[in-house]
N, C-alpha and C positions, 0 to 999 in steps of 0.2 A: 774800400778795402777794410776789413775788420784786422783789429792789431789783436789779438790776443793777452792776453795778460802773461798768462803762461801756461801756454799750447799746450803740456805735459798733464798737467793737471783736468783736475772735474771744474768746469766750470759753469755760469749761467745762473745767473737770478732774475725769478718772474716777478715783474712789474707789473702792475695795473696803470698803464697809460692813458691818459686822457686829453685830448685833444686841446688846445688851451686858447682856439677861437677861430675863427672860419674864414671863408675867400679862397679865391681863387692865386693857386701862383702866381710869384711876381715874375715876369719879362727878365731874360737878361738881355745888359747896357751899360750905358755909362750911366743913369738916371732911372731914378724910379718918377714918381708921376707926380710926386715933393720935391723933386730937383735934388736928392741924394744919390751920389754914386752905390752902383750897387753891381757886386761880383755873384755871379750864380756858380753854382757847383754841383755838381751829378755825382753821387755815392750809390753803392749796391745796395746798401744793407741798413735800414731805418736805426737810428741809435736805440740801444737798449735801455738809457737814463742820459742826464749830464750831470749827475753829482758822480763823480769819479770813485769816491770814497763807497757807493754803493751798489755798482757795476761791476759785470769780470770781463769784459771786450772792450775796447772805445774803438772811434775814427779818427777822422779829421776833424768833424766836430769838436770834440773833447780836447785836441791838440787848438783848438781858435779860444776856449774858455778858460785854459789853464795854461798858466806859466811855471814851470818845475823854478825851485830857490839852484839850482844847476843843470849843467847840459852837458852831454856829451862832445867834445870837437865831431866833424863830419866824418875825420877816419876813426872815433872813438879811441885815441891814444892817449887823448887830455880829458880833465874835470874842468870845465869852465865854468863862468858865474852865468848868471840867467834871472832871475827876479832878485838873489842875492846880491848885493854889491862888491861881496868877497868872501873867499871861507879859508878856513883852517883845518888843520888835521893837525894833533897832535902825535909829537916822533913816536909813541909806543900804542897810538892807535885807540887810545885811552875814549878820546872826544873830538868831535868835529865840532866847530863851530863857524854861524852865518851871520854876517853881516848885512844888512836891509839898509837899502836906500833912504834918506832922512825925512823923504815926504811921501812913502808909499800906501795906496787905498784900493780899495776894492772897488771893484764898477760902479757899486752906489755911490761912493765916496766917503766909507767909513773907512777909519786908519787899519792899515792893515802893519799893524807892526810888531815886536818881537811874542808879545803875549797871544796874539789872534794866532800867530803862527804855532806857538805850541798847543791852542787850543785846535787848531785843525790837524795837527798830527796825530795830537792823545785823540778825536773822533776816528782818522783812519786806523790809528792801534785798537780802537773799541769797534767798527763795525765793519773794515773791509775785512772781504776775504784772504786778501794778501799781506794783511798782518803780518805774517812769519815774514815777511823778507824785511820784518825791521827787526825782529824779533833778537838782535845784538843791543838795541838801545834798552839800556837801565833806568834812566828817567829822561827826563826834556826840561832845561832849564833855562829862565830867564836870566840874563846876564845885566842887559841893559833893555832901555823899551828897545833899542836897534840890532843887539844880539842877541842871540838864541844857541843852546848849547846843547847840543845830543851827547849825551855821558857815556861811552857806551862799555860792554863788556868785556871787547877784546878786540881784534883788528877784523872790521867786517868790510873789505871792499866791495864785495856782491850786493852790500848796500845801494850803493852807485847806480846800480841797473834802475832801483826802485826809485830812489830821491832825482836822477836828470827826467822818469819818463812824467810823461800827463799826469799819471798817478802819485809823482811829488807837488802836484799844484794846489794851492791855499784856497781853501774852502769859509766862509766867511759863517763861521757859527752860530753867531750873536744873533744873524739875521736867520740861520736853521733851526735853532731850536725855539725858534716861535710859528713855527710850520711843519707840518706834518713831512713824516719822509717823502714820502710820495711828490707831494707838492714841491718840498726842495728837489726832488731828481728831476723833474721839470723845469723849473729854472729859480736853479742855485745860483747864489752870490759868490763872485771868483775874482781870480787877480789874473787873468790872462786879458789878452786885445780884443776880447769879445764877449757881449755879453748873451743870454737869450731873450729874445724879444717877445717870440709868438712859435710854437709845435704844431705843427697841423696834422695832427696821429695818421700816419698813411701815406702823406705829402710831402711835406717839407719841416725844413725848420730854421728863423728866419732871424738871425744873428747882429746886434746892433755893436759898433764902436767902442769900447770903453776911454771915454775922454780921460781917464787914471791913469790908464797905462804908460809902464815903462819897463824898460828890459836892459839887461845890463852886459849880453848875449854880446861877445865881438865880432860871430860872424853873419851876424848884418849892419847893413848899413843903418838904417831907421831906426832907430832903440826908444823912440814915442810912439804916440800910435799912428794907427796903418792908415792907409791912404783912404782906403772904403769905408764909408760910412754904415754899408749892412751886404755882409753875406748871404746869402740862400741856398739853401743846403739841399736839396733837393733826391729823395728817396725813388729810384730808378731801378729797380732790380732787375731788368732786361738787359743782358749787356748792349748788345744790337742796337736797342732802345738808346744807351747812352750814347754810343758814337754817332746816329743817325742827328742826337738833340746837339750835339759841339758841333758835327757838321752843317748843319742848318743856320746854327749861329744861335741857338736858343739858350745854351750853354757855353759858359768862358771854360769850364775845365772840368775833365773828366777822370774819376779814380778808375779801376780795376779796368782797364783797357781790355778785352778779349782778344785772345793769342791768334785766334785768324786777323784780328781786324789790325794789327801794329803794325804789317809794312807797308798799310796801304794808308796809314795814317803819317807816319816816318815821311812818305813819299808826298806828303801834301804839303804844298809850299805855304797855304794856309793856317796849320797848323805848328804846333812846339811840343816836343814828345821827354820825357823825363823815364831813365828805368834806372831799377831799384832793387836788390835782391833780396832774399830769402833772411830775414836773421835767423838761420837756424836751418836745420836739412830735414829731407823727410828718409826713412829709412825701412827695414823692414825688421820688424821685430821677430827672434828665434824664441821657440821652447828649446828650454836647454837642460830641464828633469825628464821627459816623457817622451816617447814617442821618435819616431827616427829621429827629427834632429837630435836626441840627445846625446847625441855619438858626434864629440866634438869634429869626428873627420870629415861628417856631411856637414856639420856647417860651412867649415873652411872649405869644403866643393864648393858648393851653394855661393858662395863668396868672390870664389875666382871664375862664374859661370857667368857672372854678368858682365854684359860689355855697356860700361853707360854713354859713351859717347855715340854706341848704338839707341839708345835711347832717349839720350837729345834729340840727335837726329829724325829721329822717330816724329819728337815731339817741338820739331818746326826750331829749336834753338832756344825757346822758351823755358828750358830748362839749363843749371851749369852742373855737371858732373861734379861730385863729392866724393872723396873718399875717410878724411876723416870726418870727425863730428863736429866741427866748428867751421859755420862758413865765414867768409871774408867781410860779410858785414856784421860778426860779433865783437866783442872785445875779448878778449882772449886767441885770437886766432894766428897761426902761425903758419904761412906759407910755404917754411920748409919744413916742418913737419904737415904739410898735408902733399909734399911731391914725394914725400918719403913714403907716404902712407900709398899712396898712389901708385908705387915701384911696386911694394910691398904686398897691396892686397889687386891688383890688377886684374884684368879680365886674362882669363888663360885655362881654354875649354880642356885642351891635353892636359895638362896639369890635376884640373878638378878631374876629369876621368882618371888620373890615374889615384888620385888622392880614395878618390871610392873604392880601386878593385882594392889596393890594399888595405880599407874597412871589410873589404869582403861581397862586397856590393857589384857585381855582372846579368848582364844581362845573358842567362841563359838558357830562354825558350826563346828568342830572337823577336820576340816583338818591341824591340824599339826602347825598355824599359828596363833597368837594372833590376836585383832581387836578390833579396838573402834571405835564406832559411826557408825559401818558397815564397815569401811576402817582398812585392813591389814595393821600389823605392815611391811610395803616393802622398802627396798630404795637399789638405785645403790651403790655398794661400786666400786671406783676408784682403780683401781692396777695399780702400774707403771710397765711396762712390760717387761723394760730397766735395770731394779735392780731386780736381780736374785736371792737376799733372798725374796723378798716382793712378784716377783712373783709367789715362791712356798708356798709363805705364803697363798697366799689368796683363795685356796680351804679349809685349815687346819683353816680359820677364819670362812668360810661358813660355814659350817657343824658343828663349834661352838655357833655360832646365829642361827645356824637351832634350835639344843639342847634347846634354851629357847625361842621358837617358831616364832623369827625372819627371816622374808624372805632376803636375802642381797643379791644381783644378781651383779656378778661381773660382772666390764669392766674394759677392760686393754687397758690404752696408753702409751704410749711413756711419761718419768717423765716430762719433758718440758711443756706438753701439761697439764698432769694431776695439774702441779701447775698454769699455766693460766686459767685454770677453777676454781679453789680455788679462784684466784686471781678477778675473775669476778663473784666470790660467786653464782656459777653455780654447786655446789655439797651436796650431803649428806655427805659422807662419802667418804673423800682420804686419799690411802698411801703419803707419805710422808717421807726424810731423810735428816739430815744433817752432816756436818763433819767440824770442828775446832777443834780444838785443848783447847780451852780455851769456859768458860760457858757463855762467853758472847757474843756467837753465838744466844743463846737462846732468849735476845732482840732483835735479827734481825729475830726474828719465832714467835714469843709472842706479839709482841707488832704493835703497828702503820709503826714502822718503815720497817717491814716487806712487805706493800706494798701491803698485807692482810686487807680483809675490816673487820677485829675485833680487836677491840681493849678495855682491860678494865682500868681502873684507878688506882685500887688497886694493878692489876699483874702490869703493867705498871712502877708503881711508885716503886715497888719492886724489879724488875729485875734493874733500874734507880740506887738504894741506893746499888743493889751489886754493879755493873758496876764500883762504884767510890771508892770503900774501898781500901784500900793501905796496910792495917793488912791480911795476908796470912788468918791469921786463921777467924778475922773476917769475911772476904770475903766470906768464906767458909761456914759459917753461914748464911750468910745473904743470899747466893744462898740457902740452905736451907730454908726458910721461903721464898722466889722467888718463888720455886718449890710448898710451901704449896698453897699460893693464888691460882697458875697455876690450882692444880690440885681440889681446891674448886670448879672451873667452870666445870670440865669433858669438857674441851675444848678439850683435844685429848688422847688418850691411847697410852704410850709409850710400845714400843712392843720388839725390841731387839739392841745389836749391834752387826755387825758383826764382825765373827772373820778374819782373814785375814793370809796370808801364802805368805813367801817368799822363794824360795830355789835353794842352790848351789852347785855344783860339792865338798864334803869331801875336796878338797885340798886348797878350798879356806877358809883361814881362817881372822880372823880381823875384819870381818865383823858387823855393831852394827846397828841391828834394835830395836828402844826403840816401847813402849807398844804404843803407839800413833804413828807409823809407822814411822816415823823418818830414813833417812837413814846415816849412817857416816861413810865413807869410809877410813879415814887418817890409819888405821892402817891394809888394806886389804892386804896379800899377796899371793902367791901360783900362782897354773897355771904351 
């Protein structure tokens, strides 16, 4: 499964990859042919680097190399510690500070303490692309060698999303910048439970132990390091391919499960199946300057024409119906305000029919299709052809705009392409999705800063005042009333999120995929 950084956004940096030495895959077992226990793993998608700081996607991979200084709890309600020993937030939000373990090293075994850690922050503030989501901190200080102190501007909880993921993990400088980028995104020096061994550009990539490691995480058990002595990560891009290599036994565990192949894996007494949803929903984006939609009343048809649980349905359960914009594995997300939402913008084909005659919109030469002023209710709907729920969604969408006499003639591209046309407000109607973890994704989809030529004042200013609340539950609220402005506009129809499957050979047990996919290996054993 590829995490995105943030789905909303342009992302992707070309690498020059290179192989970093040869042989044939290792066997999975409990042993390699050294007498090391060894975990094998099937992923879709070859990593893009594993310096985190120079990447816009990671996997699992990147989650074995890097240790965030915090973490999210499983339901994302708490800031727990994780490489840090402890942190602080100051009452007026002023500065966070982290406390570091008294003997902590990077997998070489150089110190990894309060200085190395502001040296790897100030490189991700110099060369990632996601910069801006630290973009609240005003300097990085040294307290003690064991503290470290982020100064920051003003109260940035959205922070959080950035310092718990992969992409808060310490990157070991001293040993970077005697190597070339390139050579460090192959294998970088880190503070997580693994280090890189060996890239087989094409194959695999084969992941040794860090005898340093420790973790200060309380929901595992193991907080030393992990049981296996080297992972194998192994690039599979067949789904078919990877269930056939777990069923075989040739693989202990598999990502991106394919949606035919889960109940017949569920039902294998053999196996152990983990699912995981969507951080985030996929949706469909309106024009709301041009073109019919721009007549707020067809949007709000358009809105109440979709039945999603027809759509599920549709699409074997693999999908959960949304209706507002924050799913249940974000932080920000509010239950009763998404049954409310739910009441509120529901499926109700009489309704959208009648919402159009009084825009003006009938169908008066009887073929099937509404018209005003002579001109058919028609417009191209965009399907990204690349995302495997959206693209079985969008016959299950047609034939629901047919229903209330809307023409919607699909085309499908590649999601890349489909958001450069958004981007150059070249569209009626696009799918569209995103994935964070935290609801303050949703200002990078909402607002100006998206990149997106819509922008309003009121959503704008709303998704702004959650962004900065530092009260859990306020927060929580205020993305609530975020969501109300959003959906006053019928700027977009949130549509579902997906659900998501992991699974491993019965004997691997320890294993902790949280509801926001998350992966935590410290207490994996078996094989």
């Amino acid at each position: 499964m590829k995490f995105y950084r943030m789905a909303a956004l342009g992302l992707g940096l070309s690498l020059a990859l290179t192989a970093c030495g040869g042989g044939e895959p290792k066997p999975s077992g409990a042993a390699d042919g050294a007498g090391n226990s060894v975990l094998t793993i099937a992923i879709q998608d070859e990593v893009e680097g594993c310096d985190i700081q120079q990447i816009g996607w990671e996997n699992v991979v990147q989650s074995l190399l890097y240790e965030p200084l915090v973490v999210f709890s499983p339901d994302l309600s708490e800031i727990q510690p994780a490489f840090a020993e402890s942190y602080t937030v100051a009452e007026d939000g002023s500065y966070i500070e982290f406390v570091l373990p008294a003997d902590a090293k990077f997998s070489n075994g150089d110190v990894c303490d309060a200085a190395a850690v502001k040296a790897s922050e100030e490189r991700f503030l110099a060369i990632s692309e996601y910069a801006g989501d630290l973009d609240a901190v005003a300097d990085i200080e040294v307290v003690d060698e064991r503290t470290i102190r982020y100064n920051l501007t003003g109260p940035a909880p959205y922070m959080w999303a950035s310092l718990t993921s992969t992409y808060g993990g310490i990157n070991n400088v001293a040993v970077a910048e005697t190597m070339d980028d390139a050579a460090f995104n192959r294998k970088p020096v880190t503070n997580g439970p693994y280090y890189v061994e060996e890239w087989l550009q094409g194959s695999q990539i084969t992941l040794k132990r860090n005898e340093y490691y420790k973790t200060n995480n309380p929901n595992v058990s193991n907080q030393g390091v992990c049981a296996y002595e080297t992972i194998v990560v192994r690039f599979i891009p067949d789904e078919f391919t990877r269930v056939s290599e777990l069923k075989s036994g040739n693989v202990d565990i598999i990502y991106d499960v394919p949606t035919a192949s889960i109940s017949e894996l569920e039902g294998n007494p053999d196996l152990t199946t983990y699912r995981y949803k969507q951080a985030g929903v996929s949706y469909m984006n309106l024009q709301t300057e041009k073109g019919v939609t721009a007549d707020v009343k067809v949007r709000q048809a358009l809105t109440h024409a979709i039945n999603k649980e027809e759509i599920a349905a549709a699409l074997d359960g693999v999908v959960t119906p949304t209706y507002g914009f924050i799913s249940e594995a974000q932080a920000g997300y509010s239950a009763a305000k998404e049954q409310e939402l739910a009441s509120k913008l529901g499926y109700d084909p009489e309704l959208a029919k009648s919402i159009l005659a009084e825009a003006g919109w009938t169908d008066t030469n009887g073929d099937g299709i509404v018209d005003k002023d002579g001109q058919p209710l028609s417009f191209e709907m965009l399907i990204s052809s690349d995302r495997a729920s959206l693209k079985a969604a969008g016959p299950v969408l047609q034939n629901q705009f047919a229903a209330i006499g809307v023409d919607a003639q699909i085309r499908e591209y590649e999601g890349s392409y489909v958001k450069q046309l958004v981007r150059d407000d070249d569209y009626t109607m696009a799918s569209r999705n995103y994935v964070w973890n935290d609801a303050d994704i949703l200002y990078y989809v909402f607002t100006e800063a998206s990149g997106y030529p819509w922008d309003v004042a009121e959503v704008t200013d709303a998704f702004v005042a959650a962004r900065v609340e530092n009260d859990t539950a306020k927060r929580v609220a205020a993305y609530e009333v975020a969501q109300d402005r959003l959906v006053e506009q019928y700027k977009a129809i949130s549509l579902f999120a997906d659900n998501y499957c992991v699974a491993s050979k019965n004997n691997i047990k320890g294993l902790m995929i949280t509801n926001d996919g998350r992966s935590w290996y410290n207490d994996v054993t078996g094989g």
